[in-house]
Backbone as a ProteinNet text record, in pm:
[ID]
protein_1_A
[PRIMARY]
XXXXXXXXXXXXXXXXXXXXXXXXXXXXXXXXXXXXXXXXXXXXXXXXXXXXXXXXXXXXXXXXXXXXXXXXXXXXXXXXXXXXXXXXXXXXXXXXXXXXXXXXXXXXXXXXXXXXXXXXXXXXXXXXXXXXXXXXXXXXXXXXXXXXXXXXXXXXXXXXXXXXXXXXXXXXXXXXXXXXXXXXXXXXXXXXXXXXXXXXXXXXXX
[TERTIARY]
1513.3	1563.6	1449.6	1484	1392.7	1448	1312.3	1380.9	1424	1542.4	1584	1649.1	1615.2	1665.8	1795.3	1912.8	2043.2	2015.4	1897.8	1913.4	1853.6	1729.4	1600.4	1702.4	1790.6	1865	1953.8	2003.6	2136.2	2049.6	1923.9	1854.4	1770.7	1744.9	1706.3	1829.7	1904.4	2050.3	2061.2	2107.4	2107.9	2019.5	1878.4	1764.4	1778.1	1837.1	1764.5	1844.6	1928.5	2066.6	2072	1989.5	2020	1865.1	1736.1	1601.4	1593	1611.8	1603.9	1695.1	1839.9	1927.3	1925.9	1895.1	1824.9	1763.9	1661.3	1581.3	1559	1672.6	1732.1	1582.5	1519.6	1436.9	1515	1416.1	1472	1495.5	1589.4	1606.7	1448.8	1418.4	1271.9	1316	1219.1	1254.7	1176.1	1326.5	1282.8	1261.4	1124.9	1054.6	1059.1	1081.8	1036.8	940.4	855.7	704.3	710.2	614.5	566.5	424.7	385.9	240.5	272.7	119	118.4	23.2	-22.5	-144.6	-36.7	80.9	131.2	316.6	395.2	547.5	564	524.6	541.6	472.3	506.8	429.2	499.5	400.8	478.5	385	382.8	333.2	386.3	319.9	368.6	295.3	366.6	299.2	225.2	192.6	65.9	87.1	138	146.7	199.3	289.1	316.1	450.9	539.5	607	568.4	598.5	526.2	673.4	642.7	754.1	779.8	770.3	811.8	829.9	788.1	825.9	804.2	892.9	941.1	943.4	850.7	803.8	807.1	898.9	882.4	855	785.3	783.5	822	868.9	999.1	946.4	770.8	727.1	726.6	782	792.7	942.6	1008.4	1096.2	1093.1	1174.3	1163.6	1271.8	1270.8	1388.2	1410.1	1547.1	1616.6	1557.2	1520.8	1480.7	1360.3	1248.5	1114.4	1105	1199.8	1235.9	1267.5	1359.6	1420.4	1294.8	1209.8	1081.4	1016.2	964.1	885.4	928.9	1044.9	1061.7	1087.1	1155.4	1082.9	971.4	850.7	753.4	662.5	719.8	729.2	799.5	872.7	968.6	933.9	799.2	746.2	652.1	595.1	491.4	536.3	686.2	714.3	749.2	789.6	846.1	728.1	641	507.3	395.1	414.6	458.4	525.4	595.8	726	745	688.3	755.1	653.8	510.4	417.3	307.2	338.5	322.1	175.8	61.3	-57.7	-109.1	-156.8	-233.7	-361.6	-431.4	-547.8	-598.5	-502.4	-529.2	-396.1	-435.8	-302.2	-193.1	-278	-187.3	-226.2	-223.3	-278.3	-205.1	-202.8	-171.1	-7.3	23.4	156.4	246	184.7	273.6	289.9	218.4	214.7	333.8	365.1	417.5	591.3	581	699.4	770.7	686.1	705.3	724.7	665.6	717.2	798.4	865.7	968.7	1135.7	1119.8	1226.1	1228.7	1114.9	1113	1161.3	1148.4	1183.8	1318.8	1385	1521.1	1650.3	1601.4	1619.3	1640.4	1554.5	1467.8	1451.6	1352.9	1284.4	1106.6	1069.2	937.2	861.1	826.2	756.8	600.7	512.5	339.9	321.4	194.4	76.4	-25.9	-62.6	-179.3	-293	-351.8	-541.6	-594.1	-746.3	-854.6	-826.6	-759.3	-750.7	-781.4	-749.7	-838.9	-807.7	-821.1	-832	-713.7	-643.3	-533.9	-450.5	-421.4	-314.9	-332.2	-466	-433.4	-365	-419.5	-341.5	-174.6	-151.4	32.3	81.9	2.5	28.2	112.2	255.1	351.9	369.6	361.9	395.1	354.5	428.7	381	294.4	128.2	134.9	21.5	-1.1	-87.6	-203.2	-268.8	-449.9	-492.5	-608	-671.2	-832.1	-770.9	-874.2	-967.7	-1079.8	-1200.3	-1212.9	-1224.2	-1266.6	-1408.7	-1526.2	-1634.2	-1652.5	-1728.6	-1822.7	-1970	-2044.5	-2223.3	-2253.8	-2349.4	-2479.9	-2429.4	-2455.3	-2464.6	-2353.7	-2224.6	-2118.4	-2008.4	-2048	-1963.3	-1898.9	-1807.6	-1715.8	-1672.4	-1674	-1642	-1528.6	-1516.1	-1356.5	-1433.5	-1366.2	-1373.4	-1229.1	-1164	-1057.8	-1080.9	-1023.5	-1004.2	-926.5	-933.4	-863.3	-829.6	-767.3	-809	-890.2	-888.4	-1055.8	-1166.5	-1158.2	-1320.2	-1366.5	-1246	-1284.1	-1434.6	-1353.2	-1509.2	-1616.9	-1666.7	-1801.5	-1832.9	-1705.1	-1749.8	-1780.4	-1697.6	-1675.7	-1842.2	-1888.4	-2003	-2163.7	-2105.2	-2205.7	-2226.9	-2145.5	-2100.1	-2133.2	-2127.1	-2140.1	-2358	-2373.4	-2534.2	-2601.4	-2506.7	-2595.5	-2651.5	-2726	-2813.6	-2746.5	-2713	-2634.7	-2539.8	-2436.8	-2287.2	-2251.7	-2190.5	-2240.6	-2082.1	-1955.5	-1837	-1763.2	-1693.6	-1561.7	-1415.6	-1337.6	-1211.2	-1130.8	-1066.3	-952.6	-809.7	-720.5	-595.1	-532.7	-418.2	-344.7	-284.9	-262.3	-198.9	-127.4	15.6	92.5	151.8	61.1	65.2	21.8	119.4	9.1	-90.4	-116.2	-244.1	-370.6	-407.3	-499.1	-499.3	-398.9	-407	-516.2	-524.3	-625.8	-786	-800.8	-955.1	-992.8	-1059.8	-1050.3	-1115.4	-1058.4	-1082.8	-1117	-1273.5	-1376.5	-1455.1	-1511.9	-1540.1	-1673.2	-1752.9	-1877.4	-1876.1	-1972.2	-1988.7	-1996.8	-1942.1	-1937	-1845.1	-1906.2	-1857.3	-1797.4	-1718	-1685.2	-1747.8	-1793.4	-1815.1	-1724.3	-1682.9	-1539.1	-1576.7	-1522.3	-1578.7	-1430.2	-1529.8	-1378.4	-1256.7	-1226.1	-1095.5	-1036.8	-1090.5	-1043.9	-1013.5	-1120.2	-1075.8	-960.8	-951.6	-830	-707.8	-697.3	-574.6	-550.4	-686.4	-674	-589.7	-631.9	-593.6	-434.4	-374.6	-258.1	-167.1	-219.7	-182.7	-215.5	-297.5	-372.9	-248.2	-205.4	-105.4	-149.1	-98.8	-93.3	-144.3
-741.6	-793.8	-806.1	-868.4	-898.6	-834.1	-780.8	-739	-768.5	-746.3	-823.8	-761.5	-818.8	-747.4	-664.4	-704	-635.6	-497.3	-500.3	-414.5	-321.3	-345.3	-289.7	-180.3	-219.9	-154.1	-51.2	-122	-14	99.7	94.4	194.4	287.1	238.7	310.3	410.6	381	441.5	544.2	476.4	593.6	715.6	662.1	788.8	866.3	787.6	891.5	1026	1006.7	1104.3	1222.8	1111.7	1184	1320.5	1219	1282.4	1330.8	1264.6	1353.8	1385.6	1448.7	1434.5	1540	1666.7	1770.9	1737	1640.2	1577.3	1459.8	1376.6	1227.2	1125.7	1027.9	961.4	865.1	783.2	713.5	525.9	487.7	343.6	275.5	216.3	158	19.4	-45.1	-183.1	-286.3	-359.2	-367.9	-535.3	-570.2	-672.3	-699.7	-799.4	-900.4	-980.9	-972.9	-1045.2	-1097.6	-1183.8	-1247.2	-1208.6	-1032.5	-983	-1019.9	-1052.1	-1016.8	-885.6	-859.7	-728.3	-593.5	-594.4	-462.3	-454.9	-378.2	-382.3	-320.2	-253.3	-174.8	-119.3	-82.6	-24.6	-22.2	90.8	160.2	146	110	118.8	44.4	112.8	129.6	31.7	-87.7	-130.8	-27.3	-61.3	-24.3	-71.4	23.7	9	69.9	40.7	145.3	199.9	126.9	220.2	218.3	311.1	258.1	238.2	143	105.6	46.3	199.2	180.8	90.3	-30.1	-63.4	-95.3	-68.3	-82.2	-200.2	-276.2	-356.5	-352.3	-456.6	-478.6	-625.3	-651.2	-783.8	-820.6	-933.6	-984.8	-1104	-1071.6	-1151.4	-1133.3	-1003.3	-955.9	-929.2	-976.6	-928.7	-790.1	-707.4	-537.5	-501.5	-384.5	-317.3	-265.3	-267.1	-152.3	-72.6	57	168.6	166.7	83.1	59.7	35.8	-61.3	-108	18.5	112	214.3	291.4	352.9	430	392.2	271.9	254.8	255.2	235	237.6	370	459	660.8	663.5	597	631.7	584.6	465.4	432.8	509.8	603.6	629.7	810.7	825.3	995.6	937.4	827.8	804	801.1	747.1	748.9	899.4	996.4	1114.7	1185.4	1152.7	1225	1182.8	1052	1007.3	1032.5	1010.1	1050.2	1146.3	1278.3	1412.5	1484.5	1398.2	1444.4	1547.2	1528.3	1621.7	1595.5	1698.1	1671.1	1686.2	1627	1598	1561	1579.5	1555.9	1444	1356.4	1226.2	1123.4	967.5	908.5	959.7	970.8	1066.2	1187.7	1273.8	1415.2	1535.9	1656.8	1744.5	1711.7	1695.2	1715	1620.7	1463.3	1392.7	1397.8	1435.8	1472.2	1635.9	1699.2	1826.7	1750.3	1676.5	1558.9	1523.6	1436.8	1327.2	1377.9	1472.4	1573.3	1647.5	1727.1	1792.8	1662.9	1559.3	1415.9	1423.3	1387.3	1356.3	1474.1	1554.2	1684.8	1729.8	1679.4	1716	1601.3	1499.4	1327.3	1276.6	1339.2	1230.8	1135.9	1135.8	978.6	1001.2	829	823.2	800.8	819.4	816.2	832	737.7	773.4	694.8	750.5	717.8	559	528.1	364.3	420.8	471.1	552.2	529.7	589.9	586.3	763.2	801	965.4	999.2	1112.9	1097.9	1118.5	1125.1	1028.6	1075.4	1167	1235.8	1171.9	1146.5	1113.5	901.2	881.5	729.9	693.5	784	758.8	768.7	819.3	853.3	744.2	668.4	559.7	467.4	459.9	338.3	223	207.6	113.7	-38.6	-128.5	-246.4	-313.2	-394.8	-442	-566.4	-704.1	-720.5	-711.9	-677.6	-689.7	-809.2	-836.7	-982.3	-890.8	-981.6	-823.9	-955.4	-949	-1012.6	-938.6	-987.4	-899.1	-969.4	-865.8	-960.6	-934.5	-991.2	-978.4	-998.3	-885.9	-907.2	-984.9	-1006	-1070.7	-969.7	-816.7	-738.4	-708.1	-769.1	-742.8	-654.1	-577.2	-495.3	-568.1	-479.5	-561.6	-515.7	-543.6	-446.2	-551.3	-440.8	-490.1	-480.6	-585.8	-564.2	-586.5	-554.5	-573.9	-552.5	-655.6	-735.9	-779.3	-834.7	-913.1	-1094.1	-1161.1	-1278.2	-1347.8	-1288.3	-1339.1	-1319.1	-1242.8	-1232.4	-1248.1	-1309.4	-1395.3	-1530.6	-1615	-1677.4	-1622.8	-1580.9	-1496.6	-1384	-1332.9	-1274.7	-1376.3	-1479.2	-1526.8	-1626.5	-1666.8	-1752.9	-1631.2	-1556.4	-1431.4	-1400.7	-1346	-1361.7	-1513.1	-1627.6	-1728.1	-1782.5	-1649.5	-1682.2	-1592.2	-1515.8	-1391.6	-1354	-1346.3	-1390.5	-1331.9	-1214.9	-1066.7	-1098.4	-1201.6	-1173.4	-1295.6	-1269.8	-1422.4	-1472	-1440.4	-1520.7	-1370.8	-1457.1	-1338.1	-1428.4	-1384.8	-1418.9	-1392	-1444.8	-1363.1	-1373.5	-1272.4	-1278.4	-1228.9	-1232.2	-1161.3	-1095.4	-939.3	-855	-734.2	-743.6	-651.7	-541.9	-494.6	-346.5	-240.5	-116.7	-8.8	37.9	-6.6	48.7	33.5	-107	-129	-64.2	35.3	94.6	183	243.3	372.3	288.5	189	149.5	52.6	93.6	52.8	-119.9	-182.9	-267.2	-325.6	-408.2	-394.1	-523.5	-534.9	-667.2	-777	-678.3	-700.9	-739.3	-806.9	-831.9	-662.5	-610.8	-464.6	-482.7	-420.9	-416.2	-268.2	-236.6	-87	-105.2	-73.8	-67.6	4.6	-76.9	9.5	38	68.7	198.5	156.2	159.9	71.1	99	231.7	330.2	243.6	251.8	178	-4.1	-62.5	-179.5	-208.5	-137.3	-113.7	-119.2	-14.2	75.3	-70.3	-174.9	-217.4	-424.1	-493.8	-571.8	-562.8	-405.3	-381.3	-443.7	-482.2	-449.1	-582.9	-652.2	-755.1	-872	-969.9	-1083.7	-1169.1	-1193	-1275.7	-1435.5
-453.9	-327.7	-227.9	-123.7	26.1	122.5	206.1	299.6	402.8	476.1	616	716.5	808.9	958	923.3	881.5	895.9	808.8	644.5	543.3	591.6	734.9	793.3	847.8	975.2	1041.8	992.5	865.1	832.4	764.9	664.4	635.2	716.6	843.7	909.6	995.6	973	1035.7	930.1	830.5	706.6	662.3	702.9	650.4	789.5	882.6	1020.7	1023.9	963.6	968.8	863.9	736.6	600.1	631.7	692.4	625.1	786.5	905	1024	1146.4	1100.6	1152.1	1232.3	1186.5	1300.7	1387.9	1404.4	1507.9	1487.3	1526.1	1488.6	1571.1	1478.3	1565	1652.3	1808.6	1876.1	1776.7	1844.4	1780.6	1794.5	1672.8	1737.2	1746.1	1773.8	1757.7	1643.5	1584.4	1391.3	1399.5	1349.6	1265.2	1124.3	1070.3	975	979.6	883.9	890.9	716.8	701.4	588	520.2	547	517.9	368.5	335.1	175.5	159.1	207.3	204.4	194	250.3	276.2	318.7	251.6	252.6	402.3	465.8	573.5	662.5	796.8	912.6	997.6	1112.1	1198.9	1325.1	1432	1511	1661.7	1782.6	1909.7	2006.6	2137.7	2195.4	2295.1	2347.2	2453.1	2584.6	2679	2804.7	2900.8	3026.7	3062.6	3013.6	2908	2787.5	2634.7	2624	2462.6	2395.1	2349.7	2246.3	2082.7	2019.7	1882.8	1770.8	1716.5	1603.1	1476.7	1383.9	1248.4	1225.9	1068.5	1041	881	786.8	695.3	619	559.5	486.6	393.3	382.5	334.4	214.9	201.9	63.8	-56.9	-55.7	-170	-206.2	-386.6	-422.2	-509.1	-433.3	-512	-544.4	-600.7	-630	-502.8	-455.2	-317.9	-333.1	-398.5	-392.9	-308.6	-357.8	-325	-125.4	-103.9	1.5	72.6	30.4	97.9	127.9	-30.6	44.2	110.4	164.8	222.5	366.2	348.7	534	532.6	461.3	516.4	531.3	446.5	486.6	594.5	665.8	816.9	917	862.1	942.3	935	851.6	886.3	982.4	982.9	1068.1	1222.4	1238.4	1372	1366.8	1328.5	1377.8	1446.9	1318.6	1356	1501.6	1548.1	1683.6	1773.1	1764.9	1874.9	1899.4	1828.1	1806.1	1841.5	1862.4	1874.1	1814.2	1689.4	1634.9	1539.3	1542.6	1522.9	1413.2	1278.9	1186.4	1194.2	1108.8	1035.3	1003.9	974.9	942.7	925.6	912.9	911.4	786	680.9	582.1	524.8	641.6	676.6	606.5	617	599.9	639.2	773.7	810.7	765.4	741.2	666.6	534.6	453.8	327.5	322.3	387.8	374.8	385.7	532.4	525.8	417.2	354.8	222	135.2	62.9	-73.1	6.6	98	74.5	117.4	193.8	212.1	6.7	-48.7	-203.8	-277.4	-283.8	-317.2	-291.8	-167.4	-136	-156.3	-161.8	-162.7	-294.9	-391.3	-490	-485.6	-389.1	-318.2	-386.7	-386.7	-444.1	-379.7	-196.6	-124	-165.6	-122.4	-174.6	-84	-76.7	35.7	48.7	86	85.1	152.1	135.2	209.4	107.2	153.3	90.6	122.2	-9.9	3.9	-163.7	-205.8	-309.8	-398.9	-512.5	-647.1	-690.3	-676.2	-716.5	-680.9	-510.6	-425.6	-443.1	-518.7	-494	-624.5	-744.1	-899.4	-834.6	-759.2	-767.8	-671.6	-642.7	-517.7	-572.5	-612	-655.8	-540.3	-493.6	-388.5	-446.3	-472.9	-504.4	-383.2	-400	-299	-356.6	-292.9	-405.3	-332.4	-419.7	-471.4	-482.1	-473.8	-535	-615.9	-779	-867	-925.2	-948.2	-1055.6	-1154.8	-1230.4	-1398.3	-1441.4	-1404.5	-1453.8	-1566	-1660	-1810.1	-1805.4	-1817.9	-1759.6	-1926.8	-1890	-2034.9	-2112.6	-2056.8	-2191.9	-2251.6	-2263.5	-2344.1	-2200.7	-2111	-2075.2	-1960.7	-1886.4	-1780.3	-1676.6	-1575.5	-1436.1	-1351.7	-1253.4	-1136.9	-1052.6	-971.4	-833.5	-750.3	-658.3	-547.7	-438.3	-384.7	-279.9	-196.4	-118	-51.5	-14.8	5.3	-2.9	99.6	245.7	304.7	283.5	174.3	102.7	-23.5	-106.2	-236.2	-194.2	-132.6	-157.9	-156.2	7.7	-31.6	-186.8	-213.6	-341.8	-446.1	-458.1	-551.4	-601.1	-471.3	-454.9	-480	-490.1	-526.1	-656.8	-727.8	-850.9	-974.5	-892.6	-953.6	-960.3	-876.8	-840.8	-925	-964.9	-1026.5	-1132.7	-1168.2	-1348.2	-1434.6	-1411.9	-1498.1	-1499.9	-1478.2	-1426.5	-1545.9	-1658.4	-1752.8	-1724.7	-1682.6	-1658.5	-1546.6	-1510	-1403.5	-1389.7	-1341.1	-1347.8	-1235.2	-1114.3	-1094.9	-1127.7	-1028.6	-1031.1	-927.9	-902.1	-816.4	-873.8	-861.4	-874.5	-811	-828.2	-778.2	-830.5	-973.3	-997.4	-972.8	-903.8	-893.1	-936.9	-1074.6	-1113.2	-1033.3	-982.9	-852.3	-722.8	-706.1	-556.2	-558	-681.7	-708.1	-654.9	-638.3	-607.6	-484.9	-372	-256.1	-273.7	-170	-166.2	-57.4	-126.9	-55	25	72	169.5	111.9	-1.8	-21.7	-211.7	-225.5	-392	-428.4	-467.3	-540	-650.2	-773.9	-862.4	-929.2	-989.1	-1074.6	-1215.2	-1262.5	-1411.5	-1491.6	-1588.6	-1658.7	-1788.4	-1817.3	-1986.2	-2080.2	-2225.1	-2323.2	-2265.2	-2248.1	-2221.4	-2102.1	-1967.9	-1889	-1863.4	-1957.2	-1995.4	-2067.9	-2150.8	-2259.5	-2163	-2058.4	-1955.3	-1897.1	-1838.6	-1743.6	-1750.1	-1893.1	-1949.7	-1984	-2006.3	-2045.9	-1870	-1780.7	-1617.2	-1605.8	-1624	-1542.8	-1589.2	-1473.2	-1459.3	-1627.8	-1703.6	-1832.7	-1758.6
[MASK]
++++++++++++++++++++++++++++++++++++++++++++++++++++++++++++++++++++++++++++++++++++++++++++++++++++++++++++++++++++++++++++++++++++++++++++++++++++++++++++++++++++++++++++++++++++++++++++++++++++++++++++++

């Protein structure tokens, strides 16, 4: 399914009650957008009120479930706002304590989108897409890169200059397996090892 204003509202009604009904959040005010980079966000205007809102995009078709976590996990970000309440980082200590015990009490699949570490990005389900290259050097082996799509050309025109680089490829992809590796602005490559080539072809769009 897609997401939409009426499904935005009634789930946010539903979690506020179910995951923070002890300390019910305020109504924010709910958006629909067309991101492709990202299912969700949370954030406040700037001025002399600040005012709250909840933001999902509606380019992607998901399963309900997916849809549902992600707006809890917009919706620890406003508590942790509103409530004022102080962390470490955007997905800090205190929202992470949040999210596994909502998942833990819920059985909800809430995960994180940072550059956090290697543990917390392997468990990162969130569909979102990537834009991935698969290069092949002269010497037989093959590396990734991900991305974004304002910076395919410059990669792409880099890559096509480069003596070592004997073919590359891209794709778009919207499997988690790509969340685990940041994505980056510059010709950078990963070098992948049989094992992970193997993991990584099993994932990559046909």
């Amino acid at each position: 399914m897609r997401a939409t204003l009426p499904f935005l509202r009634a789930k946010f009604r539903e979690y506020n009650a179910l995951c923070f009904g002890s300390d019910p959040l305020p109504i924010p005010n709910f958006r629909i957008n067309h991101a492709r980079t990202h299912l969700g966000s949370y954030r406040y205007s700037v001025g002399e009120r600040q005012v709250p809102v909840l933001t999902l995009s509606d380019c992607f078709d998901l399963p309900q479930q997916t849809l549902e976590d992600t707006i809890i996990h917009e919706m620890i970000h406003m508590f942790i706002h509103v409530k004022g309440v102080k962390d470490d980082a955007p997905h800090g200590t205190k929202f992470l304590h949040i999210m596994n015990s909502i998942n833990r009490r819920h059985g909800r699949h809430i995960s994180v989108t940072h550059k956090g570490s290697e543990a917390e990005k392997a468990t990162d389900l969130r569909p979102r897409l990537n834009i991935v290259c698969l290069v092949e050097f002269s010497d037989g082996t093959f590396g990734l890169t991900v991305t974004t799509e304002a910076y395919v050309k410059e990669i792409d025109r880099t890559f096509r200059q480069h003596p070592q680089i004997k073919a590359h490829r891209w794709y778009k992809a919207f499997h988690s397996h790509f969340n685990r590796y940041q994505r980056v602005r510059t010709p950078r490559v990963i070098r992948l090892t049989s094992e992970q080539l193997t993991e990584l072809m099993a994932v990559l769009p046909k």
